[in-house]
N, C-alpha and C positions, 0 to 999 in steps of 0.2 A: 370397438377397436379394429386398425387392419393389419391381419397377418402378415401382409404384405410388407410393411413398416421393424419385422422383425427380422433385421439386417445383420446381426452380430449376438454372440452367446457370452455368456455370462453362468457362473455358478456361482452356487449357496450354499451356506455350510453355514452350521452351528456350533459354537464355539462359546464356551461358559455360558447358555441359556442362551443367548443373543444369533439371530440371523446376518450375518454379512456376505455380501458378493463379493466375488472376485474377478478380474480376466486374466490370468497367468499368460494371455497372448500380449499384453501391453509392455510393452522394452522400458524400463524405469520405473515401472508404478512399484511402490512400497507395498509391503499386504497388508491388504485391506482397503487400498483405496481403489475405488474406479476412476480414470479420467472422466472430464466434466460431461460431456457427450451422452459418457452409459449411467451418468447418477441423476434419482430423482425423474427416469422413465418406466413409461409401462412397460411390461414384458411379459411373455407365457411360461409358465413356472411347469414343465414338463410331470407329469405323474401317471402309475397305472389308471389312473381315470381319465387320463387325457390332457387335466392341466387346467392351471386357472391363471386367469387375470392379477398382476401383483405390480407394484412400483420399487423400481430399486432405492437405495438409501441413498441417502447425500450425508457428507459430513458435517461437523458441526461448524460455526465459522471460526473457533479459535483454532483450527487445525489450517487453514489457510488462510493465504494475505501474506504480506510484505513487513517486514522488523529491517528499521531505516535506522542505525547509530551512527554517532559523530563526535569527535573530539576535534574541535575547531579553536581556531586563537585570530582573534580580531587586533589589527594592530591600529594604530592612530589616522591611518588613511584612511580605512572604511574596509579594507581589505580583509577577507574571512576566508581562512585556508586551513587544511588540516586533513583527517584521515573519515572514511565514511565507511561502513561496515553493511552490504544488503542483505541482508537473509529470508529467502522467497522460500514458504511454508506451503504442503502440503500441495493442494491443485495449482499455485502458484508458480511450485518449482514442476511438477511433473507438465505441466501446460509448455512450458520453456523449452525443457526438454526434448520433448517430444515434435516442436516444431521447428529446433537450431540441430533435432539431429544428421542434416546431413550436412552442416556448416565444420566449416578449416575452423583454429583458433582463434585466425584473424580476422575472420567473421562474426565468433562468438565474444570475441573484444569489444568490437564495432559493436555489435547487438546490446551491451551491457551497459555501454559506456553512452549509450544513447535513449539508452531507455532512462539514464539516471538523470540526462539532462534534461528528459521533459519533467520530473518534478522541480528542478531547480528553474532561476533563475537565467535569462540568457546568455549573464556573462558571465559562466559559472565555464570553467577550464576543468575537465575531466581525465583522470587517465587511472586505467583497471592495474593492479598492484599484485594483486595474487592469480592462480590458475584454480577457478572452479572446476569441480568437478562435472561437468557434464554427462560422463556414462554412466554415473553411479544410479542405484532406484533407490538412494537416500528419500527420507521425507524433505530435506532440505536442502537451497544451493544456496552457496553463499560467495558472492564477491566482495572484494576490498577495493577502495581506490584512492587516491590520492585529488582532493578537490579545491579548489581557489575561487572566489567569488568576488568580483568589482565590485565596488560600491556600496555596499549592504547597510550603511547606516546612510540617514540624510539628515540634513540639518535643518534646525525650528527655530531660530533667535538665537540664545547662548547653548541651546540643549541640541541633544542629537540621537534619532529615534531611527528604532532597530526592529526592522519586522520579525514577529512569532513562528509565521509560515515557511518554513525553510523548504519544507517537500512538498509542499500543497500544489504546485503546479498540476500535475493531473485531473486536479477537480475545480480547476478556476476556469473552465468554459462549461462546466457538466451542466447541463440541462437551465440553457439561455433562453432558449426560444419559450416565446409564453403558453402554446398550449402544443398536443401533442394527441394525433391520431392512432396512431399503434400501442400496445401493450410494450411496456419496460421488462426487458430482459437482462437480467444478470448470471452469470455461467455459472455462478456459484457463492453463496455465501462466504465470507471473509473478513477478516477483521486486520485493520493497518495501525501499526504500532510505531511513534518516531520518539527518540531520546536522542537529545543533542544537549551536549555542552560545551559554553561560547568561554573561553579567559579573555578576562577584558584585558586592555594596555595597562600600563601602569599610570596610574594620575586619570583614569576613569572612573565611575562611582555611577551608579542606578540611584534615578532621582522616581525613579515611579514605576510599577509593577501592574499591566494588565491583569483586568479580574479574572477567577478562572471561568471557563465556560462550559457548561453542559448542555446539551440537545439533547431530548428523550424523544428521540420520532417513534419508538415503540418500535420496529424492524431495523432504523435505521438510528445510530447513535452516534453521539461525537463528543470529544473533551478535549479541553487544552487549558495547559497553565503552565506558568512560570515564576520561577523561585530562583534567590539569588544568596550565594551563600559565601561568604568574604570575595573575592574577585571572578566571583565567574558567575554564568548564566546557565541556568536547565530549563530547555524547554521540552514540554512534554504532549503529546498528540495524541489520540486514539479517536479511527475513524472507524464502527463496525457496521456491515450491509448484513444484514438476515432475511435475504429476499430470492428468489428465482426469477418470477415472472409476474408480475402485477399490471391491471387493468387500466388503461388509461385514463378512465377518473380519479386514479388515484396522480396524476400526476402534478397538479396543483399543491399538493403538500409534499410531494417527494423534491419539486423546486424549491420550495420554501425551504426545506430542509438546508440542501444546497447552497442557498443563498445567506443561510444562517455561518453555514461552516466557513465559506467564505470572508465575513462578516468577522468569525473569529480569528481564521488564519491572517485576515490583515490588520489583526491587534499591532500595537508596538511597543517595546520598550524604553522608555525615558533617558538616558545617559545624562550624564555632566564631565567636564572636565576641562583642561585644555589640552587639545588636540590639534594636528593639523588638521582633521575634517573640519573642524569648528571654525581653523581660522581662515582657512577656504571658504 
């Protein structure tokens, strides 16, 4: 180890049997958590002996990551509009935080309303609804927004098919290239949670239901399924990473994986009816 590398402090305390760090110098951080930076590092744990070598904790990943809701209504155009709810958990929301803290609101607008379009669609019309809370050291931020989406069904012959992926953009270019010389870094464990529900028009009907899908990468997981219950649509996602740093050979199956999830967020749903997308 180099002393030299011991840039920033950190304390530990024990609380009900258990070890946790803290840095009460971090503006937002909730107790108990360290920003991404101080968790999951060596550091020198001070003592009358002088002090040992120790690794700070990291969270688990259901304590961060992103919870994407929607209540959406598709009307006979193809058109998918409605309300979307973000709730950025744990290092997700203190990571935010701590790097829009010297932004105006109308920066912090911009910021939210741009991050939501890179999971969507390109022609997806964005506008932020509520005022997050930005100073708070909640574990949680949470935006609302107002969203409308072109196009989102296409048409097959008489049928007319409705992609699964609503938020999947952010992992529709992740790890293209075929092989990969540096070690895979992730800042932190996480787990992404999306629940949308689509009403269909009236005089539409689901003629066909994608299978559900599970991935077991062992670090790395994914699920998704869709169920349809008198006029509407739930689709349901869950993407979790349990990784920090892995070796470059491993990046062969961390593609794979990827490639997989892909594979399922471009499932579709089947429609019937008559519509004007149909007769389009």
């Amino acid at each position: 180890m180099n002393a030299g590398e011991l840039n920033t402090n950190v304390v530990m305390v024990r609380l009900n049997g258990r070890d946790m760090f803290l840095d009460p110098g971090v503006a937002f951080a909730p107790f108990g958590l360290l920003p991404w930076h101080e968790s999951e590092v060596s550091g020198l744990r001070v003592s009358k002996d002088g002090g040992s070598w120790i690794v700070t904790g990291s969270p688990e990943k259901s304590t961060s990551g992103i919870e994407r809701r929607a209540q959406l209504h598709l009307d006979d155009s193809g058109l998918l509009e409605g309300q979307a709810k973000i709730t950025f958990k744990g290092l997700s929301a203190l990571g935010r935080r701590m790097d829009e803290s010297r932004q105006d609101d109308a920066a912090h607008e911009q910021f939210l309303e741009d991050e939501l379009k890179e999971y969507l669609p390109s022609t997806t019309e964005v506008k932020l609804t509520n005022k997050p809370d930005w100073a708070s050291s909640s574990d949680i931020l949470v935006a609302e927004f107002h969203i409308k989406i072109q196009d989102w069904i296409s048409t097959a012959g008489h049928h007319l098919l409705l992609p699964v992926g609503l938020f999947s953009g952010s992992e529709r270019h992740l790890f293209e290239q075929e092989s990969r010389t540096h070690p895979i870094y992730y800042h932190y464990a996480y787990e992404d949670k999306d629940d949308v529900e689509i009403e269909l028009p009236a005089g539409m009907q689901v003629s066909g239901l994608p299978k559900p899908q599970v991935i077991d990468g062992k670090i790395c997981n994914y699920r998704s399924d869709v169920t349809s219950t008198n006029n509407s649509l739930h689709l349901h996602r869950d993407l979790a990473v349990n990784a920090l740093i892995l070796d470059s050979k491993y990046y062969g199956t961390l593609r794979n994986f990827y490639q997989q999830v892909r594979t399922g967020d471009e499932q579709q749903v089947v429609l019937s009816g008559t519509t004007s997308a149909a007769q389009n």
